[in-house]
N, C-alpha and C positions, 0 to 999 in steps of 0.2 A: 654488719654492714655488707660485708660481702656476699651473706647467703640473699639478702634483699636487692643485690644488683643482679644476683647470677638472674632472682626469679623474673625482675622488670626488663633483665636484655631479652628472653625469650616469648615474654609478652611482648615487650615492642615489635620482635622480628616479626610477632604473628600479627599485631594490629597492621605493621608496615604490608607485610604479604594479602593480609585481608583488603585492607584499602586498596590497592595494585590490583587484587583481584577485581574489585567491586567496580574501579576505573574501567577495566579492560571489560567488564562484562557490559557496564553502559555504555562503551564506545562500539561496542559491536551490536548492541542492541540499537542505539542510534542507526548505523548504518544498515541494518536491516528493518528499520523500519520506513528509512529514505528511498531503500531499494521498493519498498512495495507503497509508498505513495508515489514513485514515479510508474508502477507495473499501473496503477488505481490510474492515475491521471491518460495512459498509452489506452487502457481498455474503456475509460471517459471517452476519450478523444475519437477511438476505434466504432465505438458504439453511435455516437455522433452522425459520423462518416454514412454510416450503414444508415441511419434513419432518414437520413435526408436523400438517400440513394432509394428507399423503398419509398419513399414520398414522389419522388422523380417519377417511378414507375410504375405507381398507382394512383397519381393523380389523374390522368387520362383515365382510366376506369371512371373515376367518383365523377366525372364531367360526364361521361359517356352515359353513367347509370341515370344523372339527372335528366338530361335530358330523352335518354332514351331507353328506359327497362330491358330491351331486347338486346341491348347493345353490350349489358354485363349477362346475359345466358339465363335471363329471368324466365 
């Protein structure tokens, strides 16, 4: 009985260590993947920004070009 505890206490310790492991490796994996859906959502939001700012400043062009060929350097 006792060669069969010694073998289960060092199993347990290594299931209990594995587990612990495997917690801490998905709790860091979670927050590395939070960090880069808020990086995803800053570069969404950034890219956003910028199309509506070149839409701004080429909308005058695409009015200019209809009406007038010469007026975009045709």
């Amino acid at each position: 009985m006792k060669q069969a505890e010694h073998l289960t206490t060092p199993r347990a310790v290594i299931q209990r260590d594995t587990e612990e492991m495997s917690h801490n490796v998905r709790a860091e994996l979670d927050a590395v993947i939070r960090q880069h859906v808020l990086f995803l959502q800053a570069v969404e939001e950034r890219h956003l920004l910028l199309r509506k700012r070149a839409q701004v400043i080429v909308k005058p062009y695409d009015v200019a070009g209809a009406l007038d060929p010469l007026a975009m350097g045709l």
